[in-house]
C-alpha positions as CSV (number, residue, x, y, z in Angstrom):
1,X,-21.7,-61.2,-11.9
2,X,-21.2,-57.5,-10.3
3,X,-24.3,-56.1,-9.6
4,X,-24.6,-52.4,-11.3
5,X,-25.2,-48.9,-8.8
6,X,-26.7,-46.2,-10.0
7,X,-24.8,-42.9,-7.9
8,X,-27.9,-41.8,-6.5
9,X,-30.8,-42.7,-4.2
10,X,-34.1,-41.6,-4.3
11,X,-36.7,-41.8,-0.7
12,X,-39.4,-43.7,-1.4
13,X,-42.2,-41.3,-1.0
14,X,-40.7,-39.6,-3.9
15,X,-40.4,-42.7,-6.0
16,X,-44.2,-43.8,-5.3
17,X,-45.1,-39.6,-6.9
18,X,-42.8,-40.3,-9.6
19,X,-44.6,-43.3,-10.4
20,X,-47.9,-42.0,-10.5
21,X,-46.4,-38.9,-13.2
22,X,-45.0,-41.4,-15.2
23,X,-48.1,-43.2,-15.4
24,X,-50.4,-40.5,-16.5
25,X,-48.0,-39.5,-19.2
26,X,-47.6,-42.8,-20.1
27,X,-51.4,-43.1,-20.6
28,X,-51.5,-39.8,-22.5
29,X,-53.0,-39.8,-25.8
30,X,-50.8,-36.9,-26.4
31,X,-47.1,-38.7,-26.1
32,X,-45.4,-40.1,-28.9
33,X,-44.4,-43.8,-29.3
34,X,-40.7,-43.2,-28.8
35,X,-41.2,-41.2,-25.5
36,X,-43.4,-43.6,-24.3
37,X,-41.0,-46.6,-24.5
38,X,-38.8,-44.2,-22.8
39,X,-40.5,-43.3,-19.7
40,X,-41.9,-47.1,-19.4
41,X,-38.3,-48.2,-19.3
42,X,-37.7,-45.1,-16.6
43,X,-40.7,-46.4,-14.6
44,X,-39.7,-50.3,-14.6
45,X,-36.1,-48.7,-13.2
46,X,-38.0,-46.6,-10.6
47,X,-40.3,-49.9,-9.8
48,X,-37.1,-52.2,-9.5
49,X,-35.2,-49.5,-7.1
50,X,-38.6,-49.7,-4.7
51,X,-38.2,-53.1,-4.8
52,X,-35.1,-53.1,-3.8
53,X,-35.4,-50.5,-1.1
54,X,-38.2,-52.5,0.7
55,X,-36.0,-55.5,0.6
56,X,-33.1,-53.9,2.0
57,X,-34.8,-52.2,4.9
58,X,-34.7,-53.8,8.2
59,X,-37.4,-55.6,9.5
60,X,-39.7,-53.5,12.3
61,X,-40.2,-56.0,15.1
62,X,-43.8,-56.0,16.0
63,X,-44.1,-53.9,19.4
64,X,-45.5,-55.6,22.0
65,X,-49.4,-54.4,22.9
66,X,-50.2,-52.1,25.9
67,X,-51.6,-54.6,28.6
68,X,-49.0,-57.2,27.4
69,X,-46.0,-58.4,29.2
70,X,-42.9,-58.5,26.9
């Protein structure tokens, strides 16, 4: 099965503030229902890009310690 791209990319740090908006509008007493659903479906999206994004980066090898002979 072909995996589906979206045409854009968003940087992480701005995924992570986007998150945290979603989630106070999502607890809102003042939303309705129907936008609600909306921007919970938006946030699992955002959530499953992150994911991704932290999978696909490459692994930092650890640095070796000053003192330490690589």
């Amino acid at each position: 099965m072909r995996q589906r791209t979206r045409g854009w990319i968003m940087p992480e740090a701005d995924i992570l503030s986007l998150l945290r908006l979603l989630d106070e509008r999502v607890n809102s007493p003042k939303i309705e229902v129907r936008h609600r659903d909306t921007l919970i479906r938006l946030r699992d999206i955002l959530e499953e890009d992150l994911k991704t994004y932290r999978l696909d980066e490459p692994q930092k090898e650890p640095q070796p310690r000053s003192g330490e002979a690589a």
